[in-house]
Each structure stands twice: as structure tokens, then as C-alpha cells.
C-alpha positions as CSV (number, residue, x, y, z in Angstrom):
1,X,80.0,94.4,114.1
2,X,80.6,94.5,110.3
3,X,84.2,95.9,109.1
4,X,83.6,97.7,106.0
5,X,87.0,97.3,103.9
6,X,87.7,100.7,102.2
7,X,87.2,100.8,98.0
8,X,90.0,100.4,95.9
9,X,91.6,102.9,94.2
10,X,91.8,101.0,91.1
11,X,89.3,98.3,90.1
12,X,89.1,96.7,86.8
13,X,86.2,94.0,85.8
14,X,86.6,91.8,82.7
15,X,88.1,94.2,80.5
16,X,89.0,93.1,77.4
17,X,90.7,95.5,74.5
18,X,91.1,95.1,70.7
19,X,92.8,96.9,67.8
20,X,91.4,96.2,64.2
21,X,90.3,93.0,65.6
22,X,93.6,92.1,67.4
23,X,93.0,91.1,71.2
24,X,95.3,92.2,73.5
25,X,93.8,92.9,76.8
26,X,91.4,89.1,77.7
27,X,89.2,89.6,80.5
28,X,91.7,91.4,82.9
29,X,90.2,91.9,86.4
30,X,92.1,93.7,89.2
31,X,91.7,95.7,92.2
32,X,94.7,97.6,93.9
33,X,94.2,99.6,97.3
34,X,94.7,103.0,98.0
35,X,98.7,104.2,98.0
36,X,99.8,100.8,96.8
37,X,102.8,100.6,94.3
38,X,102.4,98.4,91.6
39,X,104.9,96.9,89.1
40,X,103.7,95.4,85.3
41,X,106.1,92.9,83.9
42,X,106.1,90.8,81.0
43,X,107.2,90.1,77.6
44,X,107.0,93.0,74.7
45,X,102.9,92.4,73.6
46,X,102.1,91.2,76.7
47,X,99.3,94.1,77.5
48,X,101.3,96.1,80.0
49,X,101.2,99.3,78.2
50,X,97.5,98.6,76.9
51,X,96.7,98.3,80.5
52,X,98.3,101.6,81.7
53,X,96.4,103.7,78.6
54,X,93.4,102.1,79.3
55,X,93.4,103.2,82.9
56,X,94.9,106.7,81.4
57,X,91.7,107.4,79.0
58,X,94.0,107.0,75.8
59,X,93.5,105.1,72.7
60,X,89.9,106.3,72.1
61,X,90.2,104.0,69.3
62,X,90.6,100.5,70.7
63,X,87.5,98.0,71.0
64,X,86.6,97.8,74.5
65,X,84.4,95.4,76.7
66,X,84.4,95.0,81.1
67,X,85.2,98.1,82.4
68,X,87.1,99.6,85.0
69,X,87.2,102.9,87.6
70,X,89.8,104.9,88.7
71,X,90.6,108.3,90.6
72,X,89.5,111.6,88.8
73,X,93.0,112.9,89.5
74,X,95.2,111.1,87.5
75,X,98.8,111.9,86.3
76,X,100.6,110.0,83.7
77,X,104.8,109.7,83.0
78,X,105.9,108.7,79.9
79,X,108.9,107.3,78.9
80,X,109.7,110.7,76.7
81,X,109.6,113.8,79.0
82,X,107.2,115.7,76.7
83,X,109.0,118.9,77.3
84,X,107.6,121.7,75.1
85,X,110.7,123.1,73.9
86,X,109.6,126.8,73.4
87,X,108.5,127.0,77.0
88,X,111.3,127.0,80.1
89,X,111.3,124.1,82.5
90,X,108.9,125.8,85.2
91,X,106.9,126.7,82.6
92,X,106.7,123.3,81.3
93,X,106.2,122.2,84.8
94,X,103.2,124.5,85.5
95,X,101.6,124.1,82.3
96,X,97.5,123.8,82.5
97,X,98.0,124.1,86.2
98,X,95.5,126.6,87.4
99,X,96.0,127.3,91.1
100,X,97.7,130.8,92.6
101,X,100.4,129.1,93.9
102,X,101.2,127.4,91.2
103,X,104.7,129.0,90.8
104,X,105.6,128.7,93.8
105,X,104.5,125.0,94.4
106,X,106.4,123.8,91.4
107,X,109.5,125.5,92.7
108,X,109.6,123.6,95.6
109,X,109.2,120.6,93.6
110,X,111.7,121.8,91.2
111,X,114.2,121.7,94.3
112,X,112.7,118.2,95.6
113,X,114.4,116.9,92.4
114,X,117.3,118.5,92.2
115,X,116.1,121.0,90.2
116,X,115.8,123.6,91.5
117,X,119.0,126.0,89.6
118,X,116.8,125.0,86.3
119,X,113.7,126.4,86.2
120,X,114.2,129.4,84.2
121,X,116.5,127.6,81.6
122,X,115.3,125.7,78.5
123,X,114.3,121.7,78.4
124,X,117.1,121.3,75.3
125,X,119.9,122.5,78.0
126,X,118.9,119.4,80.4
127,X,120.6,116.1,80.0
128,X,118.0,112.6,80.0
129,X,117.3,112.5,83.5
130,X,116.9,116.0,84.1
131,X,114.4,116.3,81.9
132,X,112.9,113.1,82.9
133,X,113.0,114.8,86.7
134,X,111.5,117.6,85.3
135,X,109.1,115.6,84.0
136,X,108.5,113.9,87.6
137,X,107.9,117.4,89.1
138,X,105.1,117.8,86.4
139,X,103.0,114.6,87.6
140,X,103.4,114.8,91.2
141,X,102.9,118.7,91.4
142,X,99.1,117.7,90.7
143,X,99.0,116.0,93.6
144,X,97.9,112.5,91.5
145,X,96.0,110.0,93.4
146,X,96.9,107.6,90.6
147,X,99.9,107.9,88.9
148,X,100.4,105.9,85.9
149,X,103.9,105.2,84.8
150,X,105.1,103.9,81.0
151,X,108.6,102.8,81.4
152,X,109.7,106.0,82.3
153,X,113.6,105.3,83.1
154,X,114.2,103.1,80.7
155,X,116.1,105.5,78.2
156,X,118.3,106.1,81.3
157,X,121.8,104.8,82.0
158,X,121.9,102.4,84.7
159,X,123.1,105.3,87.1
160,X,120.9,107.7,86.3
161,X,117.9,104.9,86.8
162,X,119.3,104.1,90.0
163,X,119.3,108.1,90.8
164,X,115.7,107.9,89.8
165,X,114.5,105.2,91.5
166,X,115.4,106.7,95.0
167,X,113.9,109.8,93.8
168,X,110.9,108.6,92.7
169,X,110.6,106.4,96.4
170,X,110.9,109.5,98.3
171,X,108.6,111.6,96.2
172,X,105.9,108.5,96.5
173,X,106.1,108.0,100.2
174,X,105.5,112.0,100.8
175,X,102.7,111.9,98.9
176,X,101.2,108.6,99.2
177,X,99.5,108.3,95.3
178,X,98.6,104.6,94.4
179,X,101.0,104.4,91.4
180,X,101.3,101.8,88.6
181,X,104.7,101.2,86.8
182,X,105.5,99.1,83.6
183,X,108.7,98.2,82.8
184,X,110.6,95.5,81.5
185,X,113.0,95.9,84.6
186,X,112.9,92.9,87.0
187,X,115.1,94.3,89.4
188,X,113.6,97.9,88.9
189,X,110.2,96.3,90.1
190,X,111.4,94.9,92.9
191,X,113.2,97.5,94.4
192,X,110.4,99.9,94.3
193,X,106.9,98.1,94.0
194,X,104.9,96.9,97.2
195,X,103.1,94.2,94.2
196,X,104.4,93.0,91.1
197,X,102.0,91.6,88.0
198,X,102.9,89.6,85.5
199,X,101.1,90.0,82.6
200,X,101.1,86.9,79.4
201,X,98.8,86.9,76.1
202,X,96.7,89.7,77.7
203,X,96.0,88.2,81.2
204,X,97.4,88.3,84.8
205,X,99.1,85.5,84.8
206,X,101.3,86.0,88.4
207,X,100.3,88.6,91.5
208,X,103.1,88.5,93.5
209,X,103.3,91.0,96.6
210,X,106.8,91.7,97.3
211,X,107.3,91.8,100.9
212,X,110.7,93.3,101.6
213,X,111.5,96.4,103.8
214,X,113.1,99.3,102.5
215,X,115.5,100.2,101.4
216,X,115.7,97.3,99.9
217,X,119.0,95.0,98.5
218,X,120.1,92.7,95.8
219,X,121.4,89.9,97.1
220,X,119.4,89.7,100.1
221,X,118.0,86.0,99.7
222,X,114.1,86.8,99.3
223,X,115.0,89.4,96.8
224,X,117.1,86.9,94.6
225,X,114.3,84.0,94.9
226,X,112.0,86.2,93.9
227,X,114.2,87.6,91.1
228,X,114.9,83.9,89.7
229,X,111.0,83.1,89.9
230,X,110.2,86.1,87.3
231,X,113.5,85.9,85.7
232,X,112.2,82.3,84.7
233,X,108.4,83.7,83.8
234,X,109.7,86.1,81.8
235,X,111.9,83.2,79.8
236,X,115.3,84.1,80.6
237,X,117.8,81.8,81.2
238,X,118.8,81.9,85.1
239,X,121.7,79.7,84.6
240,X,123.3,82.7,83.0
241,X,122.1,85.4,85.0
């Protein structure tokens, strides 16, 4: 009997992009399954964000070869909020949405952030991660399959990002979207991402899976080893760390 492995969510072939004749993406091929949380690391020019707006359908511009599929339903969180400032929070929230419930459904995800007291009151009264929650409650209302992620804590104190990680973990494992997150976070990567790419000169140059129960720990010994390994791809000096 032949076991037919399901399609990935994701799959890119040889895709290679260029702007004004600069290469930044080099033959990048990659498939990630269905629900899987993925982390892109690597140094500022490194192709992370290139990646991401490729798979987003941004940068019409750029010179493209390979190519790549993903889900029809894709949501994107950017490292700004993107709050229109004119319109109030649910507003913002349910903006473009065209569904009956729409109200109501973002409402209950106002509340699954913590929201839920702020959805009648305007973006410029929320502090940085309100409106970056806010902002959460936008993607995942849609119900993404693919949620694409640009550094979007990284404005964040380190409390507030710590807030955000949980939230973000608990708003992924309802919904189960396949999600891919850049950041320059070693640590934020390996506390939420199931697999963890490491991206040089416009290639994967590391796929490491990250194979640690949740929640998850600093200092638990395959969390540090793994730390030190990127910590050391990435050029930083672990002596010091």
C-alpha cells in the first residue's frame, strides 16, 4: 500500500529575487507542512524579510526567477500595527472583513487579547503592545492558513514581548495556521518556533527543528546548546553571552 504524504502548505522551488540588479534571495528552496511554526534568523541583508514579502505577494517590483505556492488565505503582521487612526480599534479590526458576524467575531478576539474594554476607543489611546495585540486580532480574525510575520515584537520592551509571545502561542495552537516569523531574536525563536532557518547571503544555510516541549525554558540544556549553536552562526561572541 502506498502512503501518500499530505502537500505542504508552503513550497518554494529555486526562487531567486533581485532589486536593480542586486541579488538577494539565490535559489531558495523550501517546503514547510501544514500548522508548522517557523522561525527566520540571520544577519540584517540576509533575505529574511525578502522571503516573507515574496510569500506575501509584495514588492511587485523585484526580479524574480523559481517560484513558489502558498495558501489563498494569507494574513500578514507587520512590525508597525497599521492602525488607521480615524477608525476605532474594532473598526480597524474588522476592516475589509465581509462576513455577518464580523462584529461579533472580532469581539471575541478583542477579548482573547486582552482587549476586549478597547474596542470602541481610538488606536492613538493604546500603548505599543496594545496596538500591536490589536493588530494580532486583525490577522487571526481571518482565520489565516498562513500567517506571515515581519518582526512584529521587536519595537516591544522585553516584558511586553514576553506578554506577546504567550499570546501569540495560545492564539496559534487554537487555530492551528502554519505561520512564518522573522526576527532577529534567538531566544524569541526558540521559544515559540517548532523549526528554525537560518538564512546567509540569500540561502538556507541551517534547518534546525527545535524539539522541545512546551512551555518551554531558558536554561534547560538543549535549549542553551541550541542557543550557543545560532548564537555562534549568527557571529556573536558566546564567551560573552
Amino acid at each position: 500500500m502506498t502512503l501518500h504524504q499530505p502537500s505542504p502548505a508552503v513550497t518554494v522551488r529555486e526562487l531567486s529575487r533581485a532589486f536593480k540588479g542586486r541579488g538577494v534571495l539565490d535559489h531558495v528552496s523550501l517546503d514547510i507542512p501544514k500548522g508548522q511554526f517557523v522561525a527566520l534568523l540571520g544577519e540584517s541583508g540576509s533575505g529574511k524579510t525578502t522571503l516573507l514579502r515574496a510569500l506575501a505577494g509584495l514588492d511587485d517590483e523585484a526580479e524574480t526567477q523559481g517560484h513558489f505556492h502558498v495558501p489563498a488565505n494569507v494574513s500578514v503582521l507587520f512590525q508597525d500595527a497599521r492602525l488607521l487612526p480615524w477608525l476605532s480599534v474594532i473598526d480597524n479590526v474588522t476592516l475589509g472583513l465581509r462576513r455577518p458576524d464580523a462584529r461579533g467575531a472580532a469581539q471575541e478576539m478583542l477579548t482573547a487579547v486582552g482587549l476586549s474594554e478597547k474596542a470602541d476607543v481610538w488606536p492613538n489611546t493604546l500603548s505599543g503592545g496594545q496596538k500591536q495585540r490589536a493588530a494580532l486580532a486583525r490577522s487571526l480574525l481571518r482565520a489565516p492558513d498562513l500567517l506571515l510575520a515581519d518582526e512584529p515584537f521587536g519595537a516591544l520592551d522585553a516584558l511586553t514581548r514576553l506578554k506577546m509571545h504567550a499570546l501569540l502561542f495560545r492564539l496559534v495552537e487554537r487555530q492551528k495556521p502554519t505561520v512564518i516569523l522573522v526576527t532577529h531574536d534567538v531566544d524569541e525563536a526558540l521559544l515559540l518556533a517548532d523549526r528554525i532557518l537560518m538564512l546567509k547571503d540569500g540561502r538556507i544555510a541551517e534547518d534546525h527543528p527545535v524539539e522541545l516541549s512546551h512551555p518551554r525554558r531558558t536554561g534547560h540544556p538543549a535549549f542553551e546548546a541550541l542557543r550557543l549553536r545560532l548564537l555562534r552562526s549568527l557571529g556573536v561572541d558566546t564567551e560573552t553571552v
